[in-house]
N, C-alpha and C positions, 0 to 999 in steps of 0.2 A: 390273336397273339402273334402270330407270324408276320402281320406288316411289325406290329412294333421292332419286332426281333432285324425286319430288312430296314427299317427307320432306323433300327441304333447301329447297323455297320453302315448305311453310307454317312450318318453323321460321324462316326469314326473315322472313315476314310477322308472326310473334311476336316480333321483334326489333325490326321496325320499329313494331308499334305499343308494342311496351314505348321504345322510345326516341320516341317523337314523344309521351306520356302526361309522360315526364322532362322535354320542355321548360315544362310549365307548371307553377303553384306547388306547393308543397308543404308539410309542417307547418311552422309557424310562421315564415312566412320576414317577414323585416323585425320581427318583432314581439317585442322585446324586453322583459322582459328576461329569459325563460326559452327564447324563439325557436322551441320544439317538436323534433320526433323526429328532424329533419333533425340539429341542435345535439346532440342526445343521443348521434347513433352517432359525430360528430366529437368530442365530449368525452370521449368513451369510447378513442380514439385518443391523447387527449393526456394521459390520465392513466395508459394504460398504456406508454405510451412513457417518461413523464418520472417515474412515481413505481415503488419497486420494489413486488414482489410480494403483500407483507406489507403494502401500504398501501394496497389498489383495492379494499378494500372498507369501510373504515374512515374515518372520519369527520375531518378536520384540516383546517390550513390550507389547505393544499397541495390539500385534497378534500373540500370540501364538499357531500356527499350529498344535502344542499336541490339542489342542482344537476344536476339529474341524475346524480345517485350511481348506479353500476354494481348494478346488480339483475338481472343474467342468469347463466346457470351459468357456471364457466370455460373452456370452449371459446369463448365470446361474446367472453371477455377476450382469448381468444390471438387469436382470429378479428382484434379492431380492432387488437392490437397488431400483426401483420403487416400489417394495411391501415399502421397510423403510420408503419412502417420505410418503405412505398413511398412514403408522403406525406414524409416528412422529407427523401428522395433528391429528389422533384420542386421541394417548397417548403417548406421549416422552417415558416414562417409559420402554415399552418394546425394545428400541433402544436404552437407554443408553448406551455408553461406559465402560466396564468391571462390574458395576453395576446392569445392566442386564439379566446375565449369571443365565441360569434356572427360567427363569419369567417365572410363568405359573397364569393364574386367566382364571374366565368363558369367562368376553370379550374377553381376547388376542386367548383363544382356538376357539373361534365363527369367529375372524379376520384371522390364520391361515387356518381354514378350507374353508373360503370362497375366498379365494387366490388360490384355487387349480382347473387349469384353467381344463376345458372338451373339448375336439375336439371328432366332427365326420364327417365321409364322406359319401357320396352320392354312390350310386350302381347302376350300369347302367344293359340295358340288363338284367333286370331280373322282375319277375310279381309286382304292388304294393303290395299284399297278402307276396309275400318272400322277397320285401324290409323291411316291417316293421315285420316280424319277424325275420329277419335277425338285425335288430336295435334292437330291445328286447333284441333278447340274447348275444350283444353283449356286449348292459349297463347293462348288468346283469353280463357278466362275473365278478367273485368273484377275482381273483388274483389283477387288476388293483382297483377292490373298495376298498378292505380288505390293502394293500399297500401303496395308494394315501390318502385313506381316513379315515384309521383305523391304520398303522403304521407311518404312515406321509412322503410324498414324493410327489414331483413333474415331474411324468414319464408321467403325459397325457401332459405335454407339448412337450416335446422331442417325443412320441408317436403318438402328433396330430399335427405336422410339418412333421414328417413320412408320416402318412396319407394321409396329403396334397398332399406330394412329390407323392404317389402311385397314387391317385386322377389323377394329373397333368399328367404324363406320360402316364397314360392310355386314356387319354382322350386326347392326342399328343398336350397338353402344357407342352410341353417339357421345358424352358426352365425356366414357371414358379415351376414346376416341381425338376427340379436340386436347384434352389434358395429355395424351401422349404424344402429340404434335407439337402440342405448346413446351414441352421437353427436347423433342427435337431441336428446335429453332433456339432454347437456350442455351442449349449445346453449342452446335454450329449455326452463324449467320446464315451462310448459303443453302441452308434448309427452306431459306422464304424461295428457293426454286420451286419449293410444291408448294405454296400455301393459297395461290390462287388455286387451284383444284379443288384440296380443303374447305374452302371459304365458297366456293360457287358450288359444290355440291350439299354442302352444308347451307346456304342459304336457299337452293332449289331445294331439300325436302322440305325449309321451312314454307315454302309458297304453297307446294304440294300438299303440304298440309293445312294448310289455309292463316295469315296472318292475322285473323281478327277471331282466334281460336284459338287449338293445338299449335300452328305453327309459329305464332309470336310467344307462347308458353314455351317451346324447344330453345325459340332465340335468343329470350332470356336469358334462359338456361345456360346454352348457350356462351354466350358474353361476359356471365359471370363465371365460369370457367376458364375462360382463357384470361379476364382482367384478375383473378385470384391466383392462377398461377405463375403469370410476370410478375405480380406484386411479392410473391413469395421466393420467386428465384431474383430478384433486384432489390430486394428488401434492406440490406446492406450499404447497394448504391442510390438510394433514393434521400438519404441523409442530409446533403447537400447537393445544389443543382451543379456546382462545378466536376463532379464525382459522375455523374449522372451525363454529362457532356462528352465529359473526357472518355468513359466505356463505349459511348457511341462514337465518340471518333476513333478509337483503335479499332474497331469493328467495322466500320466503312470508311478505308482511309484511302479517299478520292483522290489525294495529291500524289499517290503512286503512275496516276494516268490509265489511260483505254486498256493497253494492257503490257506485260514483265515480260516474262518467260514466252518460250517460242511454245502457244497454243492452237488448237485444231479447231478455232472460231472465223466465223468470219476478218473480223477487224487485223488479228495477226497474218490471214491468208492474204488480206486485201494490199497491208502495207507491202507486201512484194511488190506492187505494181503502181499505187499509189500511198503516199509519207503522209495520211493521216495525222499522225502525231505532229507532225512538224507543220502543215500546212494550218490548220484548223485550233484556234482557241482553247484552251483546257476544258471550259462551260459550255461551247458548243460540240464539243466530243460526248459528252456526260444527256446533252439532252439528243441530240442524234442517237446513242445508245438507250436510252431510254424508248424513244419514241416507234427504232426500229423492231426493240423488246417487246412493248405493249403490242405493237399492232399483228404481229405474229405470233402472238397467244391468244391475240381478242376473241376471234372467231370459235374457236375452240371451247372457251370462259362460256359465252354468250350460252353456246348448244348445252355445256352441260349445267346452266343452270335454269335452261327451261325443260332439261330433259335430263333431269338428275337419276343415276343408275350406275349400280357398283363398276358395270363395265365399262360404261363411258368415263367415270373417273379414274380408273386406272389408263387409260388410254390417255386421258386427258394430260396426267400427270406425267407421264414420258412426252407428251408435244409440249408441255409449257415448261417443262427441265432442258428440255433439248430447245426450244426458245432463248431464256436464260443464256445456255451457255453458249450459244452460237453468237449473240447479239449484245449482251449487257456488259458493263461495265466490269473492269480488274477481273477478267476470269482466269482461274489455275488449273492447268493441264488436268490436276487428280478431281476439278468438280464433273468430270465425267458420268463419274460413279454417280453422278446425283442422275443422271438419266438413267444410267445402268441397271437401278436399283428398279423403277417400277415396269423397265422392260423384264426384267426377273417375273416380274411377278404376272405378265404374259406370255410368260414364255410355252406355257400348254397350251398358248391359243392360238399363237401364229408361229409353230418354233422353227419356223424356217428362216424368217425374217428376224427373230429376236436373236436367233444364234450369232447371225450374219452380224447384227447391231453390234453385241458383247464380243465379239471380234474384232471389230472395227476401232471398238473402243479400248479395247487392250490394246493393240497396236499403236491407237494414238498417243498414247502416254511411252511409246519406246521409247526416246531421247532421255526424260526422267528416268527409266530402269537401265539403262546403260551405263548415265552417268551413275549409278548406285551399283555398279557391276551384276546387275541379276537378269543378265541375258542367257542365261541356262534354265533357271526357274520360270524365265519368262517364257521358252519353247515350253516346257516341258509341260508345265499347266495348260496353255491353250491348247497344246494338241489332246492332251487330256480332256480338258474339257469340251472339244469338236467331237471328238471321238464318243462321249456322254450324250452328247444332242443327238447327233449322226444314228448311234443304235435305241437309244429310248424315247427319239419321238419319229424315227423314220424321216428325216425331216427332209430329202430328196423327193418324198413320197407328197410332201405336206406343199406342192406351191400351186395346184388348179387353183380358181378365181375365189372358189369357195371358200378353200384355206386360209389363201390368204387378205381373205378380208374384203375383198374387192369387185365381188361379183355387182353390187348395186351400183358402183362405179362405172363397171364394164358395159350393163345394160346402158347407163343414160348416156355413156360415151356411144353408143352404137346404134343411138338413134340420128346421129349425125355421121357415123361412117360403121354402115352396117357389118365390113370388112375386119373392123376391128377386134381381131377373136386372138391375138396372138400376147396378149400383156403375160401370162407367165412365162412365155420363152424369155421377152423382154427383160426379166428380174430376173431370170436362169443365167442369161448372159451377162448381165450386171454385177451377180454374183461372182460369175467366174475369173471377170476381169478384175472387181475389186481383187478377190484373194489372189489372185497372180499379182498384182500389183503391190500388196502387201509382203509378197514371201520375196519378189525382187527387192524390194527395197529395204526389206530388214537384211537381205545378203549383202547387197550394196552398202550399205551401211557399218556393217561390222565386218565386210571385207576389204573397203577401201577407203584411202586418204581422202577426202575433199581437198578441191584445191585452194592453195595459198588465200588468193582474192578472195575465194567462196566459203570459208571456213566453215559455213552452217548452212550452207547446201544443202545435205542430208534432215537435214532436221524439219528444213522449211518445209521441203518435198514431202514430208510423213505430213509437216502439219495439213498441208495444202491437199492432198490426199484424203486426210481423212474428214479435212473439213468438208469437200465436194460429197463423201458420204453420206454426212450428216446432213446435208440440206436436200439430198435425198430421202433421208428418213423420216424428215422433218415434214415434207412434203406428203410421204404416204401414211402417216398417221395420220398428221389433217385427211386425209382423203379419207379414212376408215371411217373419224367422228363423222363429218360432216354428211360422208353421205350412209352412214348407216343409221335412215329411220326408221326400223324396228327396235331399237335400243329399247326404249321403254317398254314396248312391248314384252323382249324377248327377256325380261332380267326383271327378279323379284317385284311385284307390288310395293311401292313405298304405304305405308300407312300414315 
């Protein structure tokens, strides 16, 4: 009775700083005449409300796609149109028809914010004492409150059908499991940042179980699952093949280029130094990005599907999101949160390095919370949630070889330089220079002008910064899969 009792205050205390981050600004509020993402998810309410089926994604009068044109899969559509039926019963007003466009008042900001659904999951195999600080720091993480709740978006939905998906598989509801991922992805596109994970450890138990057996009975199974639930979230646009073209071109829309906004991937760190964009083809950017994508997730794919294990897929799943987002094609500053999200969900197992990561990645998105004026929400949550990691997992305490993951590393490195015994000072140090380097440049930042010529100076230097991070991280997870072979051993029996 008593964990429930500490499980409902620190979901409270998630509640409360998700709502106390809502009352200040958010995208593009006053700033017409495009307004920002706040305007996006209400226009999206009013075009599915007032126009029918066959026109939310297509370009007219009535919907003009300069305008925040509907670009997320069709659960995003039913998703706003249910919010419009509630908003139409409260107050027509912010649903009208072209009349509409940039409503902002106290209610309609109280009706938005409380439209923004929260998913969490359950943790198996581990003490009540680190389930719920494991839940603290997790509704404390600052990128998904400061985003969802303070730039305005709806990624805990796409985020907490993820979840689900992870939930289910690990706990061999498999095939409730696939059906909650295939929601995922109808939700959000950029949810195919997990779906090789999904798919390679879903296809390794089917091997595991043997294919001319049990495991082609699961595959089945399987296949018609995920082909029954596309069919039923597209059901709509499957009517005619022009309808069906058109949803997939606003969901991958390749003529935007490598990439927009100033992002903490490779390809926007690179253009500093070299003009990408300008030198190389549109078609050779897309398969260059492609190619560099696949081949730094491959290794990763390969291990966990001849050695499928709830641990290695959750590991998996943060090296092929942070793949994705380092390398692939049109990436936006907030798909962060897609790695964010399954380093969450390790964060009891190496929380010294995961802290580090969710750090890193709130930071990278400063430019975006700046422009949104919520550089007060945004100290005031990380330090918060540093301060959650720092006393409930010790995590100063958490970086010998064992900790963090790298003892089997350490060995096979030290049979070529028996000397090398010092890797976690290395990370100790790495640490410290990251976070100096982040707390100078958020100062510099919000204390001084760039100059004239350099206008986005500050911005690049966060990207470029955080991107050197990431492919740090990127590096020590690969090193965790790959060379942790006990995985199968040490993690449940597949049947």
């Amino acid at each position: 009775m008593e964990k429930w009792h500490l499980m409902t205050i620190v979901v409270l205390i998630g509640l409360t700083v998700r709502w106390t981050v809502s009352l200040n600004s958010y995208s593009g509020a006053g700033k017409p005449p495009m307004f920002g993402d706040y305007e996006a998810q209400r226009h999206w309410q009013e075009i599915t409300f007032n126009l029918p089926v066959k026109q939310w994604y297509f370009n007219s009068s009535d919907n003009n796609l300069q305008y925040w044109g509907l670009d997320y899969p069709p659960l995003t559509a039913y998703h706003s149109l249910l919010c419009a039926y509630v908003a139409k019963f409260i107050n027509p007003d912010w649903i009208e028809l072209h009349s509409s466009r940039g409503y902002e008042s106290q209610a309609h900001k109280l009706f938005m914010r409380t439209t923004v659904v929260l998913y969490c999951c359950c943790l198996k195999e581990i003490s009540t004492k680190k389930k719920i600080a494991n839940a603290l720091c997790i509704l404390l993480y600052p990128g998904l409150i400061l985003i969802d709740y303070g730039h305005f978006q709806y990624n805990s939905v796409s985020l907490g059908f993820a979840l689900w998906g992870v939930l289910g598989l690990s706990c061999d509801w498999d095939l409730l499991g696939s059906l909650a991922f295939c929601l995922a992805i109808n939700y959000k596109q950029m949810e195919l940042y997990h779906s090789l994970p999904f798919f390679c450890f879903l296809l390794g138990k089917c091997f595991k179980k043997g294919l001319k057996g049990k495991g082609f009975v699961l595959l089945i199974k399987l296949a018609c699952t995920v082909v029954a639930s596309f069919i039923l979230c597209w059901l709509p646009f499957f009517t005619e093949r022009e309808q069906t073209l058109q949803v997939l071109r606003r969901l991958f829309p390749v003529d935007r280029g490598l990439f927009e906004d100033k992002v903490a991937n490779i390809w926007c760190s690179f253009s500093v130094f070299l003009k990408i964009k300008d030198i190389l083809p549109h078609h050779i950017q897309i398969i260059i990005s492609f190619c560099f994508t696949f081949l730094s997730l491959l290794p990763a794919c390969i291990k966990l599907t001849l050695q499928p294990s709830p641990k290695g897929f959750r590991f998996t799943l943060v090296s092929c999101a942070l793949s994705f987002f380092l390398f692939s094609f049109q990436v936006h500053e907030k798909s962060i949160l897609l790695v964010s999200l399954p380093v969450c969900l390790v964060l009891s197992e190496i929380p010294f390095m995961s802290t580090w990561f969710l750090l890193v990645s709130t930071f990278s998105m400063l430019p975006l919370l700046l422009k949104d004026e919520l550089l007060m929400p945004s100290v005031v949550t990380t330090m918060a949630f540093f301060i959650a990691c720092a006393i409930s997992f010790s995590i100063f305490e958490k970086t010998s070889e064992e900790e963090l993951h790298l003892k089997s590393f350490s060995i096979s490195l030290r049979k070529y330089l028996p000397c090398f015994t010092f890797l976690p000072r290395i990370i100790q140090y790495l640490f410290l220079i990251s976070v100096i380097t982040m707390v100078l440049l958020t100062l510099i930042t919000v204390t001084l002008e760039p100059p004239q010529k350099l206008p986005d100076l500050f911005s690049v230097l966060i990207c470029f910064v955080s991107c050197l991070n990431f492919l740090f991280f990127l590096v020590y997870f690969n090193i965790i899969i790959m060379w942790d072979f006990k995985n199968g051993r040490n993690q449940k029996k597949i049947n």
